[in-house]
N, C-alpha and C positions, 0 to 999 in steps of 0.2 A: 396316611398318605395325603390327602384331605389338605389335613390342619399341615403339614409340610410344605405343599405347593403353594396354601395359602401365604403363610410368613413367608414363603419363596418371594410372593411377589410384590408384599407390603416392601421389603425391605429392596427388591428393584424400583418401585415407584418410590419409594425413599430416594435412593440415589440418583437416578433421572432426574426427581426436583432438584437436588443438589447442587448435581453438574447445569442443571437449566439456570440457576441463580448463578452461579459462577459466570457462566456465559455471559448473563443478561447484566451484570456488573461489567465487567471483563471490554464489552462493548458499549456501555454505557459511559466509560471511561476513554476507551478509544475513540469514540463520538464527540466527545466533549474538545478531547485534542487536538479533531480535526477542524472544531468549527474554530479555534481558536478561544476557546473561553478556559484551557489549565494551557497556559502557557512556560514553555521553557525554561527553565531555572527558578520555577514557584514552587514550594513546599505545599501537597497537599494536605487536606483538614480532613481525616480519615474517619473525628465524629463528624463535621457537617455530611460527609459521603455516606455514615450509613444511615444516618437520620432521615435525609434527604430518599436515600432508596428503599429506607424501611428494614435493613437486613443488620444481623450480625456484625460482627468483625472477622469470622473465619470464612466467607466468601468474597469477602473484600482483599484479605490476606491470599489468597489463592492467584486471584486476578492479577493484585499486582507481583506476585511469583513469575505470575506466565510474563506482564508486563515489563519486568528485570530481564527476563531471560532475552525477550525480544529488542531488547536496546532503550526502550520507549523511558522509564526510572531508573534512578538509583536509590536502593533503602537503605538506612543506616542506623546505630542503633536505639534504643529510645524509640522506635514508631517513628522514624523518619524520612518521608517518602520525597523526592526531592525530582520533578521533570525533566528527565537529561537534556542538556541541551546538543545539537547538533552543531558543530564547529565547522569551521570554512574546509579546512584540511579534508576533515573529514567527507566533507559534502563530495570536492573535489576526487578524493581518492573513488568515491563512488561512483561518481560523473564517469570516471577512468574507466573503471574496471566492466559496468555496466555495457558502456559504449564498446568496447573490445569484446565482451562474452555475446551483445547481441551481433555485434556483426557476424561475428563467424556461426551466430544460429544461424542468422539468414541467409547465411553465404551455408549452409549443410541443408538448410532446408526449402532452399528457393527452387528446384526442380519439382517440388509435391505444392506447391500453390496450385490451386483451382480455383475456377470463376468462383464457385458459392463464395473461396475463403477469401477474394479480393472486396466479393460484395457485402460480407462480413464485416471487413474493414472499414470501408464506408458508411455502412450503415450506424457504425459505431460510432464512427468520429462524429455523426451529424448527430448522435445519443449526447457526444460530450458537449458540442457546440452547443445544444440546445440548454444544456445542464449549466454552462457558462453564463448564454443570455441571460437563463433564471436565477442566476446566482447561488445556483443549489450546487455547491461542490462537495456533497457527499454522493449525491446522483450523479456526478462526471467522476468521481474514482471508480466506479466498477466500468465500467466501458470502457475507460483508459488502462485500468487492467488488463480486459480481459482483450482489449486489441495487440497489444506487448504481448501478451500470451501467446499470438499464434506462431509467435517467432518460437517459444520453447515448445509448441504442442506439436507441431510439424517434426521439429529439430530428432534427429534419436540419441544425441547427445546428452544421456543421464546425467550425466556426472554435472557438466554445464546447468542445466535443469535446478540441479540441488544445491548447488551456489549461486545462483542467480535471484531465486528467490525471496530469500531472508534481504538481502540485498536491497533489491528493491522494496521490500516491508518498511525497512528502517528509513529510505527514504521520503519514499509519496505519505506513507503515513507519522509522520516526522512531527509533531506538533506546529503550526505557523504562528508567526505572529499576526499576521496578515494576508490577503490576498491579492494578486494581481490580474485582472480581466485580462488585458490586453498577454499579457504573458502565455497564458492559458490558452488565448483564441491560436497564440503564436505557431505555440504547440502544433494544435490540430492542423492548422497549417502547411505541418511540416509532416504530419500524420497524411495527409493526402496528397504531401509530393510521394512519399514513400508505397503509397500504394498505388500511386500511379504509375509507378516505374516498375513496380510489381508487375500490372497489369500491361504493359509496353514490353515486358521483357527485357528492362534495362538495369538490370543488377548492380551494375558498378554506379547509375545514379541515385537508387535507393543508399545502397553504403554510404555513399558520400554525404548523402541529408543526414544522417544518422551522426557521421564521424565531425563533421563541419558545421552542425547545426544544433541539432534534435538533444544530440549526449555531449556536445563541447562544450568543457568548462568554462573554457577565457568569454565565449559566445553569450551564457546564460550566468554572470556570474555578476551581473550588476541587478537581477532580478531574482538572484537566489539570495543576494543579502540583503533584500529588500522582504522578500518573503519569509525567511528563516531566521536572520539574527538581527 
């Protein structure tokens, strides 16, 4: 029984390490897309990649599996891994769909805000402004995250929940080519007319920032092809 529970658990701490490699590739690569250094329609060098991280080729291979599935590459055959790129249409169709799924969260879940979750909001945005100043836009995507989030966490609308997501993945983490500060500040912005109106009780002028501003195409589309294509 012993010697049982022991290979029990060689062979758990086997696979932990595993999956921990996979991960730490998995994000090393999503890291790299976000600062801008694997850009858009570039073929990656999958031996500089594991020389570079020290690892095999089967935890590389995994990564980018999960990577295909989420929009981020295309592989093809021969070992060829190719940075999808994001197209205007597409950017667009997103802009759309986005802007329409959140409103109707906020419009299900605008009676369950409370003060914590207004001063949540706030406190976030001044996470992202601050993350902007410093030029560290991997530290402003999670607050920017997770402030959009409270529009799904509130919401009980599952279904909305689990298409909205992946959605938003393929976009904010979208490889750039470059970045834009003033864009960015524009955002936040428009992040604290929306929770201002939150906080006012004025529903239909949060929608409106959102429908006319925040998720409009025509509005944000000389600074999305500046930043993406």
């Amino acid at each position: 029984m012993i010697q049982r529970n022991y290979s029990e658990n060689i062979l758990k701490k086997k696979e932990y390490s595993k999956e921990t490699l996979r991960m730490r590739v998995y994000k090393h690569l999503r890291k790299e897309m976000a600062n801008g250094n694997l850009l858009p329609g570039n073929a990656l060098s999958l031996k500089e990649i594991c020389e570079k991280l020290h690892i095999s080729t089967q935890p590389l291979r995994d990564a980018l599996i999960r990577l295909e599935a989420e929009g981020f590459v295309s592989i093809y055959p021969r070992s060829r891994v190719i940075i999808k790129l994001l197209d205007l249409n597409e950017i667009r169709y997103l802009f759309e769909i986005i802007c329409a799924m959140e409103m109707a969260l906020l419009e299900s879940s605008y009676n369950k805000f409370k003060e914590p979750d207004i001063v949540s909001m706030e406190k976030l945005n001044q996470e992202m402004k601050k993350a902007i100043e410093n030029g560290d836009y991997i530290a402003f995507s999670k607050p920017h995250w997770e402030f959009h989030n409270l529009f799904i966490e509130l919401s009980d609308n599952y279904i909305a929940k689990a298409i909205i997501k992946p959605m938003k993945v393929r976009l904010w983490n979208a490889p750039r080519r470059r970045f834009h500060k003033a864009w960015e500040l524009m955002a936040c912005d428009e992040h604290e007319q929306i929770a201002k109106s939150i906080k006012s009780r004025n529903l239909s002028e949060a929608l409106r920032v959102i429908k006319q501003s925040h998720w409009n195409f025509s509005y944000n589309e000389e600074y999305l092809r500046w930043v993406y294509l």
